[in-house]
C-alpha positions, 0 to 999 in steps of 0.5 A, spaced: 095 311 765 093 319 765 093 322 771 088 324 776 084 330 776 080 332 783 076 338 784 073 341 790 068 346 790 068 347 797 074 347 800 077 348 807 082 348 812 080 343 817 083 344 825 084 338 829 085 338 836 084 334 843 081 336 849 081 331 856 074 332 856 068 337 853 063 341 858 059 347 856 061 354 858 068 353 862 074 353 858 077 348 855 085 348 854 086 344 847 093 340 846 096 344 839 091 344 833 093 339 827 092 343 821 090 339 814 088 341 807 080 339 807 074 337 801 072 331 798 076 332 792 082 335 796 082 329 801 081 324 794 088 328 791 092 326 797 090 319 797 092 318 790 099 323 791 100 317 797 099 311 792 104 314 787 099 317 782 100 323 778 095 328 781 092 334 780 087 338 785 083 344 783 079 348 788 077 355 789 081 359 795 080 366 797 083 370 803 089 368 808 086 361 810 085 360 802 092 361 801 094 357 807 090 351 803 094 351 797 100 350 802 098 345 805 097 342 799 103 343 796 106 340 802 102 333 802 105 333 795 099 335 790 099 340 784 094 345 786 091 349 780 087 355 785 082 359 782 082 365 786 076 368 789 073 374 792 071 370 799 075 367 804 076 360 804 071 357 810 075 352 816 072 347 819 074 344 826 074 337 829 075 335 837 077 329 840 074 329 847 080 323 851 076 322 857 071 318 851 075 318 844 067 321 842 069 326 836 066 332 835 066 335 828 063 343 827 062 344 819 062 351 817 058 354 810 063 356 804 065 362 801 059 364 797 062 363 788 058 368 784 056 366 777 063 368 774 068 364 780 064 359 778 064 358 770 073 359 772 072 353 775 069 350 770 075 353 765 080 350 770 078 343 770 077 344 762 085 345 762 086 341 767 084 334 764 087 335 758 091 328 757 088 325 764 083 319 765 078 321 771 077 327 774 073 326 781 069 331 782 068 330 790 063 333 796 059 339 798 057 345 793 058 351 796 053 357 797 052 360 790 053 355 787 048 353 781 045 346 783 046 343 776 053 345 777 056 338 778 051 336 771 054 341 767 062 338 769 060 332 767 058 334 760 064 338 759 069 332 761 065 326 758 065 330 751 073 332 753 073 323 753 075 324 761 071 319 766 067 323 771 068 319 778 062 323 783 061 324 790 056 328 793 049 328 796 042 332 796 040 336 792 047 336 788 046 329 786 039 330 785 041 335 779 045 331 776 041 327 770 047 323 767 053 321 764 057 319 770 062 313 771 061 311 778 058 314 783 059 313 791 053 314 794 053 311 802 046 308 803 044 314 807 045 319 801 042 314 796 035 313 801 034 320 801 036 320 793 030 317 792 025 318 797 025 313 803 030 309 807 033 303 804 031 297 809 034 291 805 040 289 801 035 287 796 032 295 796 039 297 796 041 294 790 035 296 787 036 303 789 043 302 786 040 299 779 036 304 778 041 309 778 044 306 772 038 303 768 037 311 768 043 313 764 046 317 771 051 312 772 055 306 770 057 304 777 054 305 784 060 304 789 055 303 795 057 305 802 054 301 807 058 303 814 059 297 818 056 292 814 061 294 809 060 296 801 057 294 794 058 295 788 053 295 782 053 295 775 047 294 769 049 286 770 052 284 776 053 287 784 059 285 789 058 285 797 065 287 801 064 286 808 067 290 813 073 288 818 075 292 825 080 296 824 083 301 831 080 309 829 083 315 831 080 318 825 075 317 821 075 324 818 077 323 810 076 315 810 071 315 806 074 320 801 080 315 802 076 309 799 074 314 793 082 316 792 084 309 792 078 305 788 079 311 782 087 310 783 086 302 782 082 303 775 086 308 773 092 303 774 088 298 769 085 294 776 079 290 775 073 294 778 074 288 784 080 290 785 080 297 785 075 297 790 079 292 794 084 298 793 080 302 796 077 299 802 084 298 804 086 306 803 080 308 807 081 302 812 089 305 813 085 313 814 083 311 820 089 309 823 092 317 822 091 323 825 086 329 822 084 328 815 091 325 813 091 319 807 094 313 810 101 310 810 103 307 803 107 301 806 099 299 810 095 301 805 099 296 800 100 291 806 092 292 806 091 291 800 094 284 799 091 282 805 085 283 801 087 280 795 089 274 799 083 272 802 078 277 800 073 271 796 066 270 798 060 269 794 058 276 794 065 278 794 069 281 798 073 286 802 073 291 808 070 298 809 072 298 817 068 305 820 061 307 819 065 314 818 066 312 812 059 312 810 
């Protein structure tokens, strides 16, 4: 079992706060804010860090909240390897409106990476995964960057014998023409891939299949929000369906899922195992506050939950939000 490797292309420091209700104009008087580590890859690290894997996190910090990132960090217990950059690393805040519990989420752009900041990233990575398995490569490019950027990474790590696990969308995933291991789109992201909406269980998996018959991936991991998740592959699929689950937070549960589910196969998991794992580990995000990982002891009990009763003719398992679409 090597170690995990995440990176994070467009990091932030993410700001929680509740207020008793949100109204134009008026001031609203916060409660003290929450501040958490963010980015797909960030998020994915501290998941990985909670199961008790070895991780890494890379990502691009510049300025005070760059710095401020690479402690909070350090603090969820992840080995950072920062790669400095010239512009401040962005923020993003989230408010919880109590009167309706409805969660409003503002999202800044990036810092903008020159050519060079991009290629250290890339140097980064190369140094990093030396002895690792899988380097999950996860979220938004930021301004400046070259929208091949995620192909380019996957060539230089597969070449390096490091399984690539993606999670992005748009134009990103559009540049990206092969060499993946799995990829998790949610059926949103993977419509827009293609074109058209996806109406049907039967369009999704063909949609999914496709990616794989093409070359970009060996798996799809498909987000289907409340109606649960599939995984595909070249010969078979499996459908996970939801369960409730009590939210407080659904921000970072999908990176959650991506967390776990690579956390499973890194510890030799069956893929249906792993993805159980991972469904439990984004289930378990709901339950905390901001973009905090959920608590080992309920993602275990979660999982074994899971393993216990998750049999079904499509399989089995639980994506409990839409969030984590």
């Amino acid at each position: 079992m090597g170690p995990i490797v995440t990176l994070t292309m467009n990091p932030a420091v993410d700001l929680a706060a509740r207020v008793a209700k949100v109204v134009p104009v008026d001031k609203m008087r916060c409660a003290t804010p929450r501040f958490d580590p963010g980015g797909g890859g960030i998020n994915v690290a501290r998941t990985v860090a909670a199961l008790g894997l070895e991780v890494t996190a890379v990502f691009p910090s510049g300025g005070y909240s760059g710095k401020l990132l690479e402690q909070l960090v350090r603090d969820a217990g992840v080995p950072v390897r920062p790669v400095p950059v010239a512009e401040s690393t962005r923020e993003s805040l989230s408010v919880t409106e109590e009167a309706t519990g409805k969660q409003y989420r503002f999202v800044f752009p990036g810092s903008r990476l020159t050519d060079p900041e991009q290629h250290r990233c890339l140097a980064a990575v190369e140094r990093a995964v030396s002895g690792a398995r899988y380097l999950v490569a996860s979220g938004s490019l930021p301004p400046g960057a070259s929208a091949d950027f995620y192909q380019v990474l996957i060539d230089l790590v597969v070449d390096l014998g490091v399984r690539v696990v993606l999670d992005t969308s748009g134009a990103a995933l559009r540049a990206v023409r092969g060499g993946a291991y799995l990829i998790k789109p949610s059926v949103r992201e993977l419509g827009d891939y293609i074109g058209r909406p996806l109406r049907d269980t039967a369009e999704q998996l063909s949609a999914a299949r496709g990616l794989i018959t093409s070359g970009l991936t060996e798996i799809v991991l498909l987000s289907l929000g409340a109606s649960g998740a599939m995984v595909v592959t070249r010969d078979s699929h499996e459908w996970f369906p939801s369960i409730p689950a009590r939210v407080r937070s659904g921000i970072g549960a999908g990176d959650a899922m991506v967390g776990g589910t690579t956390a499973g196969l890194a510890k030799g998991y069956s893929l249906d195992a792993a993805v159980r794992l991972g469904i439990a580990a984004a289930t378990a995000a709901l339950a905390t506050a901001g973009t905090a990982p959920g608590r080992p002891g309920h993602i275990t009990e979660l999982y074994e939950e899971l393993m216990r009763t998750g049999t079904s003719g499509g399989g089995a398992g639980a994506v409990a939000d839409p969030r984590l679409s």
